[in-house]
mmCIF file of the N, C-alpha and C atoms, coordinates in Angstrom:
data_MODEL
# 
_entry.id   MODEL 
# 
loop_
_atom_site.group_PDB 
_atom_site.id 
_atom_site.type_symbol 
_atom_site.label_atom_id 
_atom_site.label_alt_id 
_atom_site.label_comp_id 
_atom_site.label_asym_id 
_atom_site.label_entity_id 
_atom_site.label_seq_id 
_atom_site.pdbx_PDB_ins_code 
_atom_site.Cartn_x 
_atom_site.Cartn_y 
_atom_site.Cartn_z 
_atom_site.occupancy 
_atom_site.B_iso_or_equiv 
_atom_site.pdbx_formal_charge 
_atom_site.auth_seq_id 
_atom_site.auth_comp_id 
_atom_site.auth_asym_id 
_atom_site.auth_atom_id 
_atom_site.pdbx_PDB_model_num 
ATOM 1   N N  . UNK A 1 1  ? 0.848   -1.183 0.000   1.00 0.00 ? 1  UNK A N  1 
ATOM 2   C CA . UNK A 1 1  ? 0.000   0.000  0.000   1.00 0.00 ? 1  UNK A CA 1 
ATOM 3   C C  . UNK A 1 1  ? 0.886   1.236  0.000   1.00 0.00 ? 1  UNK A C  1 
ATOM 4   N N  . UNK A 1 2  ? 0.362   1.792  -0.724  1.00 0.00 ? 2  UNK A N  1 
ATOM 5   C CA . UNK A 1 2  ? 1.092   3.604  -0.785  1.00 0.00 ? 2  UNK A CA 1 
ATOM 6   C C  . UNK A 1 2  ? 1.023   4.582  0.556   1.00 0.00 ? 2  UNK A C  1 
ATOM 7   N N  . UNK A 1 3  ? 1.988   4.500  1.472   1.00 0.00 ? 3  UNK A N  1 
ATOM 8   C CA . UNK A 1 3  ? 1.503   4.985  2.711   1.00 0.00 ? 3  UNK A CA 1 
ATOM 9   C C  . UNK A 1 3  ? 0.946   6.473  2.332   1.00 0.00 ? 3  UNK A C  1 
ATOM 10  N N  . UNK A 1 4  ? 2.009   7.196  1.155   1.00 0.00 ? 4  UNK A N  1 
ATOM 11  C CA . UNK A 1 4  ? 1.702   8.509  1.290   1.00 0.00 ? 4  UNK A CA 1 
ATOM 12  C C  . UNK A 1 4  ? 0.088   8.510  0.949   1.00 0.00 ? 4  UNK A C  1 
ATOM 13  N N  . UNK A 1 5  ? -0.281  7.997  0.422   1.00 0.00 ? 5  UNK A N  1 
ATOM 14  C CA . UNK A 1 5  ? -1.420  8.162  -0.307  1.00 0.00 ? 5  UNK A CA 1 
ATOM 15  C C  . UNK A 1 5  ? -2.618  8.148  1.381   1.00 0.00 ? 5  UNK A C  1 
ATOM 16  N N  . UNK A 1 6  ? -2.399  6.949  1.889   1.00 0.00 ? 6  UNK A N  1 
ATOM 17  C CA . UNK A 1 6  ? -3.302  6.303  2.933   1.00 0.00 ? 6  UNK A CA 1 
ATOM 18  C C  . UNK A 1 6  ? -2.727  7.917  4.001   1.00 0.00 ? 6  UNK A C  1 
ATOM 19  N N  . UNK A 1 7  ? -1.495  8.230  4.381   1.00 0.00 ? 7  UNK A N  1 
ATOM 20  C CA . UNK A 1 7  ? -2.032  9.909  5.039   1.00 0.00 ? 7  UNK A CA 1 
ATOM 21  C C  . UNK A 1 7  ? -2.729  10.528 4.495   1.00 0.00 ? 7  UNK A C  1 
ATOM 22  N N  . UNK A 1 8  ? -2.415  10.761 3.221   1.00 0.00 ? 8  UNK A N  1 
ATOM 23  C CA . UNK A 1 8  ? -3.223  11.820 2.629   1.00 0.00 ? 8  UNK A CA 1 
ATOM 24  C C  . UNK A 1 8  ? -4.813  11.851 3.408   1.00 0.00 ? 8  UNK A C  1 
ATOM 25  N N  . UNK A 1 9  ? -5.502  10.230 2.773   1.00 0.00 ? 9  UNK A N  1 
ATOM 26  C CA . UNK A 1 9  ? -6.695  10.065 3.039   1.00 0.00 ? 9  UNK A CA 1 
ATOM 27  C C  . UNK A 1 9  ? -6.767  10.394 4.415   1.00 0.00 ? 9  UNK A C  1 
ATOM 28  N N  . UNK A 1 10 ? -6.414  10.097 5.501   1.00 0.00 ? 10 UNK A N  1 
ATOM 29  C CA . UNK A 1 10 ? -6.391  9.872  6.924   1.00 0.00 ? 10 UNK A CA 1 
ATOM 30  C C  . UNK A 1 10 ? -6.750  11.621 7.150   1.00 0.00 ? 10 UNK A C  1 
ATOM 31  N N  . UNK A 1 11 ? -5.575  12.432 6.288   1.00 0.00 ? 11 UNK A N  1 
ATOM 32  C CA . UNK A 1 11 ? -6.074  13.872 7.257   1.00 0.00 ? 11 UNK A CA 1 
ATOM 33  C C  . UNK A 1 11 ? -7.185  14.713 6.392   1.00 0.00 ? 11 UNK A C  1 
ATOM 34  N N  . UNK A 1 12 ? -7.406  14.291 5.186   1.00 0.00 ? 12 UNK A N  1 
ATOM 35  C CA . UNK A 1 12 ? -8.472  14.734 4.513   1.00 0.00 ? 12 UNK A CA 1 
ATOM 36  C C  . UNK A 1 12 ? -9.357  14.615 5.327   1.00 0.00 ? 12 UNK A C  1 
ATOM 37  N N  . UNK A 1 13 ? -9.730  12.809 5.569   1.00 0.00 ? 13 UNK A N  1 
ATOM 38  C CA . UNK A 1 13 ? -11.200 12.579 6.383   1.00 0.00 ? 13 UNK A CA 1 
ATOM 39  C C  . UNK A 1 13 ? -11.126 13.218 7.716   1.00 0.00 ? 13 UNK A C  1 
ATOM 40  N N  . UNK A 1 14 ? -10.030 13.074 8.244   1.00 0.00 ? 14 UNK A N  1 
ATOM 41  C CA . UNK A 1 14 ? -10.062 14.494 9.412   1.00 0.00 ? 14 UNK A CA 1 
ATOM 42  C C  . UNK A 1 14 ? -10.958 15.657 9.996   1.00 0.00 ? 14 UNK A C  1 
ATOM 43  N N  . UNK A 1 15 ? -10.609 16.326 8.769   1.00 0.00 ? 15 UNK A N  1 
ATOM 44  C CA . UNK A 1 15 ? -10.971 17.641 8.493   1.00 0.00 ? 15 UNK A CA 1 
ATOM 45  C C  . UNK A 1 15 ? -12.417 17.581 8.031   1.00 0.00 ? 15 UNK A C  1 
ATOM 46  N N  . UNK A 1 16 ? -13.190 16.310 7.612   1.00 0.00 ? 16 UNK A N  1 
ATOM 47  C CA . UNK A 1 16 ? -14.505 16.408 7.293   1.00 0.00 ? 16 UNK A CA 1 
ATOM 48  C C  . UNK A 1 16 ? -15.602 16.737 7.989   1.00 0.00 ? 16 UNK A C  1 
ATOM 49  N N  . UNK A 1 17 ? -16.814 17.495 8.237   1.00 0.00 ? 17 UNK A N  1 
ATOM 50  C CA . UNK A 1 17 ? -17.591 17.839 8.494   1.00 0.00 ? 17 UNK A CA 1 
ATOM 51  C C  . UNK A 1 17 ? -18.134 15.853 8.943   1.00 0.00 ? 17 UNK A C  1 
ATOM 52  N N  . UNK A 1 18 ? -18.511 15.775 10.109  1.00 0.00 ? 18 UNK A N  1 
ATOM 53  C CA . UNK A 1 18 ? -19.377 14.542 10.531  1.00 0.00 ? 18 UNK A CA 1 
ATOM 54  C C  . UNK A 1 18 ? -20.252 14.173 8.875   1.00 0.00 ? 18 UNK A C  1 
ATOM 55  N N  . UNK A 1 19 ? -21.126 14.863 8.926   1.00 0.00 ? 19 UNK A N  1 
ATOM 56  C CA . UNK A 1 19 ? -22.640 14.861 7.844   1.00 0.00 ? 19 UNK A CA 1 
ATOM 57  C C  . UNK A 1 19 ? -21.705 14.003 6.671   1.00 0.00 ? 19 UNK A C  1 
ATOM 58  N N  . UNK A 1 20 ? -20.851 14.730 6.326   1.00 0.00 ? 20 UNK A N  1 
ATOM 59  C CA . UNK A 1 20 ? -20.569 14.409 4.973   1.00 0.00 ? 20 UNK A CA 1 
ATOM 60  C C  . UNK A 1 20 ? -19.173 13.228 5.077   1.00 0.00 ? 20 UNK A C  1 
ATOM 61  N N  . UNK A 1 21 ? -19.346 12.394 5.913   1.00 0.00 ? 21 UNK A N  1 
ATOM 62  C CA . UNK A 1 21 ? -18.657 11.078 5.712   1.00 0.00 ? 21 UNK A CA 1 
ATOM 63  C C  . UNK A 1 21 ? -19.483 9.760  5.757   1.00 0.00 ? 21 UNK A C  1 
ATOM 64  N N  . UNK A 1 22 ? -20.877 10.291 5.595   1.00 0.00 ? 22 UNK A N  1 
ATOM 65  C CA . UNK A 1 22 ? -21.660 9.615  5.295   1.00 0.00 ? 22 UNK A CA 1 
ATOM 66  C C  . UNK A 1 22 ? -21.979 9.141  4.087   1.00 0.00 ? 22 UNK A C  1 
ATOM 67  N N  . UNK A 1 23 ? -21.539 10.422 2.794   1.00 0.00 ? 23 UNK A N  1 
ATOM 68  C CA . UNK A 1 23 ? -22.052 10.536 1.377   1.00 0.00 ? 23 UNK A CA 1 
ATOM 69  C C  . UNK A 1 23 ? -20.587 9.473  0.562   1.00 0.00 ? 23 UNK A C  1 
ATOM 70  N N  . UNK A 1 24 ? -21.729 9.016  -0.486  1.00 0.00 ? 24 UNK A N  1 
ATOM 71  C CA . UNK A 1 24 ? -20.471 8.299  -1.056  1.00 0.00 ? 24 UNK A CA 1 
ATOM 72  C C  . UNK A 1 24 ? -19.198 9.096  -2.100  1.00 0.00 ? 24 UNK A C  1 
ATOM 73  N N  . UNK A 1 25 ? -18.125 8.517  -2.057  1.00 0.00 ? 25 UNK A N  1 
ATOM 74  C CA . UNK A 1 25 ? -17.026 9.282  -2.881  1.00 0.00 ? 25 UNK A CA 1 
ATOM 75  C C  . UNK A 1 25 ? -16.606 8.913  -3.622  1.00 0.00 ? 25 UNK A C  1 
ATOM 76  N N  . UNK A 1 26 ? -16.699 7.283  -4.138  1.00 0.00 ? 26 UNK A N  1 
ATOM 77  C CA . UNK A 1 26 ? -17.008 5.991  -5.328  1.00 0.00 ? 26 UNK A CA 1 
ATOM 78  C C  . UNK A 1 26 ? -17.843 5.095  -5.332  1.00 0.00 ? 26 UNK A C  1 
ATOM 79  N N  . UNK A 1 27 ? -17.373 4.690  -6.585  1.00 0.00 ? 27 UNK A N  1 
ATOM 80  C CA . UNK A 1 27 ? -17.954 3.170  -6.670  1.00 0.00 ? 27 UNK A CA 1 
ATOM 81  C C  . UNK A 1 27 ? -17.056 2.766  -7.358  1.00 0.00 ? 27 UNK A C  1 
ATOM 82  N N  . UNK A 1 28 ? -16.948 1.554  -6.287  1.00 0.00 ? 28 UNK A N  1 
ATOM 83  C CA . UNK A 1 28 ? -16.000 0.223  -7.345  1.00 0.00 ? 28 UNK A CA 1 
ATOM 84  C C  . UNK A 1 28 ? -16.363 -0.289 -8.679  1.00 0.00 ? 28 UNK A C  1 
ATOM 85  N N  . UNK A 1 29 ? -15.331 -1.003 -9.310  1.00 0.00 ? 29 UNK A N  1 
ATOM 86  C CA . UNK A 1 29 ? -16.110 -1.702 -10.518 1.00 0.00 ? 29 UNK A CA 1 
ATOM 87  C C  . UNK A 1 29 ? -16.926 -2.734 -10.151 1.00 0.00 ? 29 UNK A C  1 
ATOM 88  N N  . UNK A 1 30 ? -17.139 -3.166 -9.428  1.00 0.00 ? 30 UNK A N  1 
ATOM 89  C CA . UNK A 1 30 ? -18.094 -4.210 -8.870  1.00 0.00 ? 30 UNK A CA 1 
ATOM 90  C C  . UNK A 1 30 ? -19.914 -3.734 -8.342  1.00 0.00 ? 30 UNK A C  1 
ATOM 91  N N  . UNK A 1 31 ? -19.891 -1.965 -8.587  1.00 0.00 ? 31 UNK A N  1 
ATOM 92  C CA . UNK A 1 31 ? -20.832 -1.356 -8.766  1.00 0.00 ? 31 UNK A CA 1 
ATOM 93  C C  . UNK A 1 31 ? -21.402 -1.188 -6.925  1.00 0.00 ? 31 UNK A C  1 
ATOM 94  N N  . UNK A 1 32 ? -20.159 -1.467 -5.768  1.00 0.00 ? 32 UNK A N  1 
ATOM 95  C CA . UNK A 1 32 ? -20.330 -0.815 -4.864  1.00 0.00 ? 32 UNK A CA 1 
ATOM 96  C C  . UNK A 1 32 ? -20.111 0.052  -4.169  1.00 0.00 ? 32 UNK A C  1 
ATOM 97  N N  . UNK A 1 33 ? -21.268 1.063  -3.881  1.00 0.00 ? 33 UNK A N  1 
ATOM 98  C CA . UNK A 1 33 ? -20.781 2.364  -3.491  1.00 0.00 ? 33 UNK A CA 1 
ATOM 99  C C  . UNK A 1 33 ? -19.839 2.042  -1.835  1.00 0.00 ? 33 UNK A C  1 
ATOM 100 N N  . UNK A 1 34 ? -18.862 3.569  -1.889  1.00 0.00 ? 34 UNK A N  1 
ATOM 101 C CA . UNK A 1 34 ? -17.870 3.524  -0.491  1.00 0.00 ? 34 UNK A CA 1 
ATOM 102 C C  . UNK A 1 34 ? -18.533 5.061  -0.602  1.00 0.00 ? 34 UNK A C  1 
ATOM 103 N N  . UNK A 1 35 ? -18.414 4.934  0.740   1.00 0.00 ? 35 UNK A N  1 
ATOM 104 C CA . UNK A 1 35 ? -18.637 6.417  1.364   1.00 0.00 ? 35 UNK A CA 1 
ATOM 105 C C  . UNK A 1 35 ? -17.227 6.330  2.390   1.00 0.00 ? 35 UNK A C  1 
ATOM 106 N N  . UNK A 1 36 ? -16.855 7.783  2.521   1.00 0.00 ? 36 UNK A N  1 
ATOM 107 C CA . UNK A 1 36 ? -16.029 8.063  3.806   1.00 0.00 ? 36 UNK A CA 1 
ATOM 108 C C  . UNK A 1 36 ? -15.805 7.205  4.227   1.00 0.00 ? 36 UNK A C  1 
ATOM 109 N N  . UNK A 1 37 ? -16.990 7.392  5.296   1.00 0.00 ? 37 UNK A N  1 
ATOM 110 C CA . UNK A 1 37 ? -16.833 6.509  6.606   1.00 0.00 ? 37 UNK A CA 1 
ATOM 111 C C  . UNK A 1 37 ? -16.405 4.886  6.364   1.00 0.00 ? 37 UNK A C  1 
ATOM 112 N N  . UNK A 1 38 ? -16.918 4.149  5.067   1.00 0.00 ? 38 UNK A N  1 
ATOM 113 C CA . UNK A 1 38 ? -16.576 2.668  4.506   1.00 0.00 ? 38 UNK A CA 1 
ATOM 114 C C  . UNK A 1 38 ? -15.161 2.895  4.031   1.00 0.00 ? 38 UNK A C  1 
ATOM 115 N N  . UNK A 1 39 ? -14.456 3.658  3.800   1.00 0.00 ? 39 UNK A N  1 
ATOM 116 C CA . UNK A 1 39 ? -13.201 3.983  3.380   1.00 0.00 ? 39 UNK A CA 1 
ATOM 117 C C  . UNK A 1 39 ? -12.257 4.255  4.200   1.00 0.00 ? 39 UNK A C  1 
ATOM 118 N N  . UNK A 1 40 ? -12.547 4.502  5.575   1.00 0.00 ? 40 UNK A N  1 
ATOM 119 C CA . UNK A 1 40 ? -12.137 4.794  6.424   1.00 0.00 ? 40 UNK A CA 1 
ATOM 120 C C  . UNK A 1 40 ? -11.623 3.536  7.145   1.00 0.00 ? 40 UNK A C  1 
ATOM 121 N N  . UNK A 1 41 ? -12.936 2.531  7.456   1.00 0.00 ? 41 UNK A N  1 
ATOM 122 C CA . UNK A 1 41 ? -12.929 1.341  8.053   1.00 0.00 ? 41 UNK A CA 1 
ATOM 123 C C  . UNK A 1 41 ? -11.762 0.633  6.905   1.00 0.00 ? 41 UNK A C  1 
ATOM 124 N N  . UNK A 1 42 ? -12.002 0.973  6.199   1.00 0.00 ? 42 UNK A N  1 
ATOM 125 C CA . UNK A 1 42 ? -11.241 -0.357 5.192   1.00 0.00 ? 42 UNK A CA 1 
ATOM 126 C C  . UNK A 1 42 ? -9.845  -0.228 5.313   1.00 0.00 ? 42 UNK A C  1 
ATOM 127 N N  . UNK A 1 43 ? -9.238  1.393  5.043   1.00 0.00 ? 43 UNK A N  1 
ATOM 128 C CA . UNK A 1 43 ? -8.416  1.886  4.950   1.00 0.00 ? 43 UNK A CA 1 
ATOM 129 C C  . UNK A 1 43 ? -7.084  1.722  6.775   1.00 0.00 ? 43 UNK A C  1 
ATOM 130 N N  . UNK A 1 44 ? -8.291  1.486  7.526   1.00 0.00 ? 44 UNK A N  1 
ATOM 131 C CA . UNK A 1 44 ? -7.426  1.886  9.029   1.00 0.00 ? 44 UNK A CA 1 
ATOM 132 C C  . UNK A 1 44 ? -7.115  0.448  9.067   1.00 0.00 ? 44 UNK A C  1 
ATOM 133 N N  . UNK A 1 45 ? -8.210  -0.720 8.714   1.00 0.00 ? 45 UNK A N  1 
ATOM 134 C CA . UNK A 1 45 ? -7.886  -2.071 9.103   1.00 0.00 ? 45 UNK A CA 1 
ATOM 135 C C  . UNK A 1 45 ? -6.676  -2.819 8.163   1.00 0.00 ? 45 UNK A C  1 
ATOM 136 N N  . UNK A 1 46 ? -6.349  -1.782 6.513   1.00 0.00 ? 46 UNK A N  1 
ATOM 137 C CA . UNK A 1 46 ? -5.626  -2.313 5.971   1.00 0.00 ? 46 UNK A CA 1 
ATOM 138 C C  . UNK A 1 46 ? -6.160  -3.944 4.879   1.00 0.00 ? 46 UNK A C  1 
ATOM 139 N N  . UNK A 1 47 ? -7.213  -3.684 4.768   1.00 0.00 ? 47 UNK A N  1 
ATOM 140 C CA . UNK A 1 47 ? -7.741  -4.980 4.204   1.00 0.00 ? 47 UNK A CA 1 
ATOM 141 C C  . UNK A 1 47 ? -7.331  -4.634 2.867   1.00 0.00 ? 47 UNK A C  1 
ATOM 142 N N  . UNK A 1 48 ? -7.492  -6.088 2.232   1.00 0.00 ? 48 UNK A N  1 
ATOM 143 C CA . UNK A 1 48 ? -7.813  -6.106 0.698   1.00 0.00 ? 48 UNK A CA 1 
ATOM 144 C C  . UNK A 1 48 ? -7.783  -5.124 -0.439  1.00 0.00 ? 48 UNK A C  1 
ATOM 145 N N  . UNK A 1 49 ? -9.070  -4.566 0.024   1.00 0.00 ? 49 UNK A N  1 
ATOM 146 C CA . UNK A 1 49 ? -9.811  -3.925 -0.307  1.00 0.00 ? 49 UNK A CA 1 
ATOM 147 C C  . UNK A 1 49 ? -9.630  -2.109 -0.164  1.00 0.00 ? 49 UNK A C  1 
ATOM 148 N N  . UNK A 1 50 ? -8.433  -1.684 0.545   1.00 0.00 ? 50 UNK A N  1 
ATOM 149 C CA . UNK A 1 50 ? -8.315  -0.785 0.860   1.00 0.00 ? 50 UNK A CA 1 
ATOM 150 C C  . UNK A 1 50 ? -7.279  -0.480 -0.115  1.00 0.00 ? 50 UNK A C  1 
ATOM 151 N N  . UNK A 1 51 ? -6.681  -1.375 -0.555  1.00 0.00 ? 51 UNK A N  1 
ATOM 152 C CA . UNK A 1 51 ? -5.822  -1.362 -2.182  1.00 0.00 ? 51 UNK A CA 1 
ATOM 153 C C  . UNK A 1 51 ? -6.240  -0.714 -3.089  1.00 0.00 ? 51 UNK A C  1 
ATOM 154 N N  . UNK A 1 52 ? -7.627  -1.028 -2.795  1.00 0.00 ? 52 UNK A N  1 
ATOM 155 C CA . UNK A 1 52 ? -8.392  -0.631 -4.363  1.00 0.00 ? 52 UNK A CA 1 
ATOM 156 C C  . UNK A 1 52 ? -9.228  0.836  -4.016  1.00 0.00 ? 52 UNK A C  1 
ATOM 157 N N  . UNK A 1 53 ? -9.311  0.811  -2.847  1.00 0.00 ? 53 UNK A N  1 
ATOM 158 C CA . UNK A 1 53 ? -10.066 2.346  -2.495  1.00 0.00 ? 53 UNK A CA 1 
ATOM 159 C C  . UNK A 1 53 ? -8.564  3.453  -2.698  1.00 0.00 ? 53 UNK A C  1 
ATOM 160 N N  . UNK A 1 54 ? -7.910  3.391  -2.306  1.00 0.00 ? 54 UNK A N  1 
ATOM 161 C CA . UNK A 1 54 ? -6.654  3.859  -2.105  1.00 0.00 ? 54 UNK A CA 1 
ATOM 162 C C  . UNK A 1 54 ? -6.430  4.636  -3.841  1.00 0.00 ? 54 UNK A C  1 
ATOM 163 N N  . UNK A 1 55 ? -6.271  3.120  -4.593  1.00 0.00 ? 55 UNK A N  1 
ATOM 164 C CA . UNK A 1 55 ? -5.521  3.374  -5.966  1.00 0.00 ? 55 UNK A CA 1 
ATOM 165 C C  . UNK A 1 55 ? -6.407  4.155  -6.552  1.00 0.00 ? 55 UNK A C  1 
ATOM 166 N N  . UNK A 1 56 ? -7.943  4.098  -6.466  1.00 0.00 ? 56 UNK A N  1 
ATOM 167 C CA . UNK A 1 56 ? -9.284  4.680  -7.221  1.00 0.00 ? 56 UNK A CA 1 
ATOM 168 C C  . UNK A 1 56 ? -9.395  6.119  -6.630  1.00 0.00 ? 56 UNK A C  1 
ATOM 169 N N  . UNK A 1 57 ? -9.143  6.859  -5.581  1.00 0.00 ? 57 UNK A N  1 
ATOM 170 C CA . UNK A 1 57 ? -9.008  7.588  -4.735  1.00 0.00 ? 57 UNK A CA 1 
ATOM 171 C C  . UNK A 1 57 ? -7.749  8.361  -5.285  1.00 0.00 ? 57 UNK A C  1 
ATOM 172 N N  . UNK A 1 58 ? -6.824  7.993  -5.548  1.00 0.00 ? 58 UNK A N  1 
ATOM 173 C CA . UNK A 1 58 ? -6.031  8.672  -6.168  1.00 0.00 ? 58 UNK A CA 1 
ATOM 174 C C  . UNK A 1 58 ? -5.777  8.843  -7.761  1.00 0.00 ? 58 UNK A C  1 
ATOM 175 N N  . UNK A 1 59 ? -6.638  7.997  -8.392  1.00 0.00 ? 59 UNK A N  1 
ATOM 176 C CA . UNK A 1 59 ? -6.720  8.099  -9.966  1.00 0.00 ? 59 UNK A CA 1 
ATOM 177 C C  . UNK A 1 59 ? -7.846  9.019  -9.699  1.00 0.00 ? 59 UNK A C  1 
ATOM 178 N N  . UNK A 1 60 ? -8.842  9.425  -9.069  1.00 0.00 ? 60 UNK A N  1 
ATOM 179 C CA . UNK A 1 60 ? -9.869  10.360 -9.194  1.00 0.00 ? 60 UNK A CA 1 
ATOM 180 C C  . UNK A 1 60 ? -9.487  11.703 -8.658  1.00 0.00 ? 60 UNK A C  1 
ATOM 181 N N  . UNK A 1 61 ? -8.279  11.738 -7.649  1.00 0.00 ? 61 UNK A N  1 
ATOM 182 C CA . UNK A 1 61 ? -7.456  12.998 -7.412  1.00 0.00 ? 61 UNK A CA 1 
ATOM 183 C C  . UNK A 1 61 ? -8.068  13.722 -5.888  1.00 0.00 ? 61 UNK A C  1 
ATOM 184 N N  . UNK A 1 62 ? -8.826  12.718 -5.683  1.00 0.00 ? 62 UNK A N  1 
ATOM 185 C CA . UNK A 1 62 ? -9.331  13.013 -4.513  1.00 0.00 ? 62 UNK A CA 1 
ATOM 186 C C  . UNK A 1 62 ? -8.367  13.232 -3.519  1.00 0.00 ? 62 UNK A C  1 
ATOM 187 N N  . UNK A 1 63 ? -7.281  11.917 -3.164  1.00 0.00 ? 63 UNK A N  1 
ATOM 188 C CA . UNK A 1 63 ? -6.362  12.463 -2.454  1.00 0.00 ? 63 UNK A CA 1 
ATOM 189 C C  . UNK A 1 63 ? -4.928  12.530 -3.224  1.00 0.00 ? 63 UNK A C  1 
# 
């Protein structure tokens, strides 16, 4: 995993307003939406899956 990338995300979601880590910020190709807060969980536990939020997250320039 790209650590810089996974800070990035970490102090972005930080700085978020509660309300809005609720709303989603993709969808996988598998056609499931992540919001924040699911990006968050994925991202802190290091799963799988946080590979792919990570890499999509940064091809969209988000972080």
């Amino acid at each position: 995993m790209n650590i810089g990338n996974k800070e990035k995300f970490i102090k972005i979601y930080a700085n978020l307003p509660l309300g809005v880590r609720q709303e989603i910020i993709l969808v996988l190709d598998d056609n499931r939406p992540i919001t924040w807060d699911v990006a968050y969980n994925e991202i802190n536990a290091d799963t799988d899956l946080s590979h792919s939020i990570l890499a999509k997250l940064a091809t969209l320039e988000i972080i």
